[in-house]
C-alpha positions in Angstrom: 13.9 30.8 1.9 11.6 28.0 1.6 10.0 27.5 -1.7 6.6 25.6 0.1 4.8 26.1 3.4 3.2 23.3 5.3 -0.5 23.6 6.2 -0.8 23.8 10.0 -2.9 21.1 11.3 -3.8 18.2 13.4 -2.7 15.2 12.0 -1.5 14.3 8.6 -3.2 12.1 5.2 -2.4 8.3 5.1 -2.8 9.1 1.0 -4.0 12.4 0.5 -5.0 13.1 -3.3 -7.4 14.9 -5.6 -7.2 18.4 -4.6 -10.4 20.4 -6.2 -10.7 24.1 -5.9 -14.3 25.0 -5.1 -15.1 28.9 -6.6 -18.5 28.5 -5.3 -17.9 27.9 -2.0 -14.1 29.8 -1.4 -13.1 25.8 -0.4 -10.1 23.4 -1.4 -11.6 19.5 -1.4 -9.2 17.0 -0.8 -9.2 13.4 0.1 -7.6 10.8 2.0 -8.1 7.9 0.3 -7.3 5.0 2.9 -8.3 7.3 5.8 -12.1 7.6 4.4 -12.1 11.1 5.0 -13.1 14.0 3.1 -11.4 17.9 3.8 -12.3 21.1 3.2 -9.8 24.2 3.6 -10.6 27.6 3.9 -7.5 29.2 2.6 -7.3 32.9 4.0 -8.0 31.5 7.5 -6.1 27.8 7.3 -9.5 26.4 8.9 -9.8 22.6 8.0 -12.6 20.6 8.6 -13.1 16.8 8.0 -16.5 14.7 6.8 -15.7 10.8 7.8 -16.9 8.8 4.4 -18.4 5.3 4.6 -15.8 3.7 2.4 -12.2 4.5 0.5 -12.9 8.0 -0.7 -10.6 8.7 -4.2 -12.0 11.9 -5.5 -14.6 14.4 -5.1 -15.7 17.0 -7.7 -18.8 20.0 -8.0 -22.1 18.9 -9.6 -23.0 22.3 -11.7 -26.5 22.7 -10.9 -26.6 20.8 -7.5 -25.2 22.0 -4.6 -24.0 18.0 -3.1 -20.8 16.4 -4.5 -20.0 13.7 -6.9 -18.2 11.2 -4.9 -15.8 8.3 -6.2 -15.9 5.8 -3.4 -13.3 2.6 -3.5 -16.0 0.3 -6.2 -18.4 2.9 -6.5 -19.7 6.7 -7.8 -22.0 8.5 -5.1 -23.6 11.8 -4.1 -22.6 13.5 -0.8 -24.5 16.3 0.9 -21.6 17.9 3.0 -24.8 19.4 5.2 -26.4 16.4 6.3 -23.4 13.9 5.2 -26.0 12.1 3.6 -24.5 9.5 0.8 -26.5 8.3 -2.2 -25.2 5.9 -4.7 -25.1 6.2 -8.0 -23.7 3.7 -10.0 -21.4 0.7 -9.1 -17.6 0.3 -11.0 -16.0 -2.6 -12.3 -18.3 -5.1 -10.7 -15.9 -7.5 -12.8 -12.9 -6.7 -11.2 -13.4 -7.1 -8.1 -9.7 -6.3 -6.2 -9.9 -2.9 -8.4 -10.8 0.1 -6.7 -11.0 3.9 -8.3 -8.1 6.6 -8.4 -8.4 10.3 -9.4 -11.0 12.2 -11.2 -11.5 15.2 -13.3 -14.2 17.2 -15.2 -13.6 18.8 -18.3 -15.0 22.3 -19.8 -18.4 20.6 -21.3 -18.8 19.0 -17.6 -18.2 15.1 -18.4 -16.4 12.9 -15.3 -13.1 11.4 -16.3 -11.8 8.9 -13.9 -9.8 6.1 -13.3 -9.2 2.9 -11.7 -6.5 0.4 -10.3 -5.4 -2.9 -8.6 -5.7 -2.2 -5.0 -2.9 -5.1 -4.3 -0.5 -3.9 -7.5 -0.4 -7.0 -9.0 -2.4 -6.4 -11.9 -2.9 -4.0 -14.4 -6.3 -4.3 -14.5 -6.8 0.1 -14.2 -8.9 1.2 -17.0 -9.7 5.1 -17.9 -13.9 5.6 -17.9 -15.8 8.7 -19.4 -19.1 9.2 -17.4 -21.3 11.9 -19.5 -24.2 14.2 -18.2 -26.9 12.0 -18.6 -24.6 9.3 -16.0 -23.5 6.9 -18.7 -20.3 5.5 -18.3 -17.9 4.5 -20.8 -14.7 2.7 -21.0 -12.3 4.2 -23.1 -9.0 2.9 -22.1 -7.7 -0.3 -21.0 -4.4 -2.1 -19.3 -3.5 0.5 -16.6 -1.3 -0.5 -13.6 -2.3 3.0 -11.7 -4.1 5.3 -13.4 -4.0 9.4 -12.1 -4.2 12.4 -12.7 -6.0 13.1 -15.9 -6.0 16.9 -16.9 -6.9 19.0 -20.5 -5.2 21.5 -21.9 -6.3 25.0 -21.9 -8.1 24.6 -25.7 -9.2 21.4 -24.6 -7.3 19.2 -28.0 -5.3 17.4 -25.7 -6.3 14.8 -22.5 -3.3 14.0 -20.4 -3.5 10.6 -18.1 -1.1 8.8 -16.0 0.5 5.1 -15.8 2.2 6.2 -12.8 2.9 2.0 -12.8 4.9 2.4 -15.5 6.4 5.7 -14.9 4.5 7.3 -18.1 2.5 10.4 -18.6 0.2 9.5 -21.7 -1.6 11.9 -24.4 -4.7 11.8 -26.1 -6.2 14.0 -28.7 -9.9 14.8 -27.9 -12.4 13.9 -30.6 -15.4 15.9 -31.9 -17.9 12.8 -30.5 -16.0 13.3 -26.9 -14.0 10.1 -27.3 -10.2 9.9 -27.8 -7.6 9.4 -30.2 -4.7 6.6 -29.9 -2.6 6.6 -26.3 0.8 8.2 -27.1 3.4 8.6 -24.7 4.1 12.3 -23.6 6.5 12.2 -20.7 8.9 9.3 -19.2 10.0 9.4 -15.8 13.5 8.3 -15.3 13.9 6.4 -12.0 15.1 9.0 -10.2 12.4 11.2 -10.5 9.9 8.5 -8.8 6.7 8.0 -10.3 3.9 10.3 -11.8 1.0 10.9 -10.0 -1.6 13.4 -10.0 -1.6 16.5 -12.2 -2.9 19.9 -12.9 -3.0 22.7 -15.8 -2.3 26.2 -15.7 -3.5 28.8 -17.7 -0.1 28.6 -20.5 -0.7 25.2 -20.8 2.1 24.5 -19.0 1.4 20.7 -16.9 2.1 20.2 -13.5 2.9 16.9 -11.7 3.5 15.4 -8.8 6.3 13.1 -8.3 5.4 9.9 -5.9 8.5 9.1 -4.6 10.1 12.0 -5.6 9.6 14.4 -3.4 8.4 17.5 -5.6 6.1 19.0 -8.0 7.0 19.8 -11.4 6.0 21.9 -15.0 6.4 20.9 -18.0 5.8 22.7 -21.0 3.0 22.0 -23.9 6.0 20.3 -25.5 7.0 18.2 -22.6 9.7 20.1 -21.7 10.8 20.4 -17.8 10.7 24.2 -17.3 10.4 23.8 -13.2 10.6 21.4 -9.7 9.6 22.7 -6.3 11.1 20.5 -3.7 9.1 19.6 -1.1 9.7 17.6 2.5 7.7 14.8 1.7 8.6 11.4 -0.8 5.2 10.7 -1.9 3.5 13.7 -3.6 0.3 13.1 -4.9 -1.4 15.6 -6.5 -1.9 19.2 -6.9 -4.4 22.3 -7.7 -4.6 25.8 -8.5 -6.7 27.6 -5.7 -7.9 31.3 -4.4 -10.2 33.8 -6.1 -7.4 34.1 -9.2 -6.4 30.7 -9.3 -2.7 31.9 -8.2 -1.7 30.0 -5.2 -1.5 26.1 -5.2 -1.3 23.4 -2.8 -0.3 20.2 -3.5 -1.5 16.4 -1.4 0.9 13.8 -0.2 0.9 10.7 1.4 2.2 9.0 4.9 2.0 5.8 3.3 4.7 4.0 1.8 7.0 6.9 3.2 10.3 6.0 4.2 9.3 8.5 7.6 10.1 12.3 7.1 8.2 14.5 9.6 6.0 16.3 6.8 4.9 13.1 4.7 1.0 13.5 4.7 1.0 17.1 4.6 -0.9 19.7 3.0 1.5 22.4 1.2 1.2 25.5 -0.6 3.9 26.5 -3.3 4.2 29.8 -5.7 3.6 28.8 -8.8 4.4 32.0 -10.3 1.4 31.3 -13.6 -2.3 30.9 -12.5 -4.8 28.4 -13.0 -7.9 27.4 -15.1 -11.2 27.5 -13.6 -12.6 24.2 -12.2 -15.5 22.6 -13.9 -18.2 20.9 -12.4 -19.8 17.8 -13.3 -22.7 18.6 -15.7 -25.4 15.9 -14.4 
C-alpha cells in the first residue's frame, strides 16, 4: 500500500511551493511560483480553485486581523483580496539586486514575516534571509544564500531553521530576546543522494520535516537532527510541505514539473500520514 495519494486535478504545478494551512477559512494555500497562480484546496471535498497573480507568486501567508493575504510576488511584498483579486503593493525587495527574486516565507508565533530570496539564473548567491516585523519594517539578517527555503521554528520557538538548499545545508539559528538571531550553524547536510533541501515544516514533537528537491521524498528529522523517517513519493522535485485539517494531522506536500527528468506525477499535489500532528499556523501580525 501506498504511503501518499495524489490530489485529483486538472493539470499539474510548474514549481509548486509554500503550502499554508488556513484554520480560518478550512483552506490549504499553495503556490506555483513560475505559473503565477495562486490555489486553494478544500480538503474533505478535493475542490481546487486557482486565482491568476500578476507576477511570480513565491509565498502567501494570513494577515491576523485582515481578512486579504500577504503576498510575496517575484521583487516584491503585496496584499491580495482573494474576493475581488485586487493586488496592493506594499513594499519593493532588493531593488539592488536586480536578477534576485523571493523564495518561501513563514510567520512565527509573535506574527513577524520571515522570508527569503534568490538568484533567479543560479549564478549567484546573492539570496539573503529578511525579517519583516508588524509595523512592515524590513530587515536583513542574513546574507550569501544560493537558494534560500523553507524557514520553520521549533515548537518553544529557541531555534529558527533555514535552508541553503544551493549548498545542500539546513542551517540553525538561536532566536534572540530583541527578535534577531544568533550565529548560522549548520544542522543537517544532505549527501548527494538525497538531492537538495527545500521547504520545511514542524510538527508538534519538534520533529522537522523536509522536502528533498531531487529526491523524490519527504523526510523527519529529530530535534537532534537525526533521520527518524522518508515517505517516497512519485515525483523528483519535492518542494515543500504542511500540516493541514481541523487537528493538524494530515499533510500534503508541493512539487514541481520543472527541472523533472518526466515522471507522470511531477507537479502534483500529495497527501501523506504523518503519523504526529502539526503546530497551528500563524498569521502575519500587521
Amino acid at each position: 500500500m501506498d504511503d501518499y495519494s495524489v490530489l485529483p486535478r486538472d493539470g499539474v504545478d510548474q514549481l509548486g511551493e509554500g503550502p499554508m494551512w488556513s484554520a480560518r477559512n478550512g483552506l490549504l494555500y499553495w503556490v506555483d511560483i513560475l505559473g503565477a497562480h495562486l490555489h486553494t484546496l478544500e480538503p474533505d471535498t478535493n475542490v481546487v480553485r486557482s486565482h491568476a497573480m500578476p507576477d511570480m507568486v513565491c509565498w502567501a501567508v494570513e494577515r491576523r486581523d485582515y481578512a486579504d493575504l500577504l503576498v510575496g510576488l517575484r521583487k516584491s511584498i503585496a496584499r491580495f483580496d482573494p474576493q475581488t483579486s485586487r493586488t496592493e503593493l506594499v513594499c519593493p525587495v532588493e531593488p539592488d539586486r536586480p536578477h534576485n527574486r523571493l523564495n518561501d516565507a513563514k510567520v512565527d508565533a509573535e506574527g513577524n514575516l520571515w522570508f527569503g530570496s534568490k538568484d533567479d539564473r543560479d549564478l549567484e548567491a546573492s539570496g539573503a534571509l529578511y525579517r519583516m516585523t508588524e509595523d512592515g519594517s524590513v530587515a536583513m539578517v542574513d546574507d550569501g544564500y544560493k537558494v534560500t527555503n523553507g524557514p520553520a521554528f521549533s515548537p518553544d520557538g529557541r531555534w529558527l531553521y533555514h535552508n541553503d538548499s544551493g549548498r545542500g545545508v539546513v542551517y540553525r539559528f538561536e532566536r534572540l530576546e530583541d527578535e534577531g538571531i544568533g550565529e548560522r550553524e549548520e544542522w543537517i547536510r544532505f549527501a548527494t543522494e538525497d538531492g537538495y533541501p527545500d521547504g520545511m515544516t514542524v510538527d508538534s514533537e519538534g520533529g522537522l520535516w523536509i522536502a528533498h528537491w531531487a529526491g523524490g521524498r519527504v523526510s523527519r528529522f529529530d530535534p537532534a537532527g537525526k533521520l527518524m523517517r522518508s515517505v517516497q513519493l512519485p515525483a523528483s522535485n519535492i518542494t515543500s510541505c504542511a500540516f493541514a485539517g481541523p487537528n493538524l494531522d494530515r499533510m500534503f506536500v508541493t512539487s514541481a514539473e520543472f527541472g523533472s527528468p518526466g515522471s507522470p506525477d511531477d507537479g502534483a499535489l500529495f497527501e501523506i500520514e504523518p503519523g504526529v500532528r502539526g503546530l497551528p499556523t500563524p498569521a502575519y501580525a500587521g
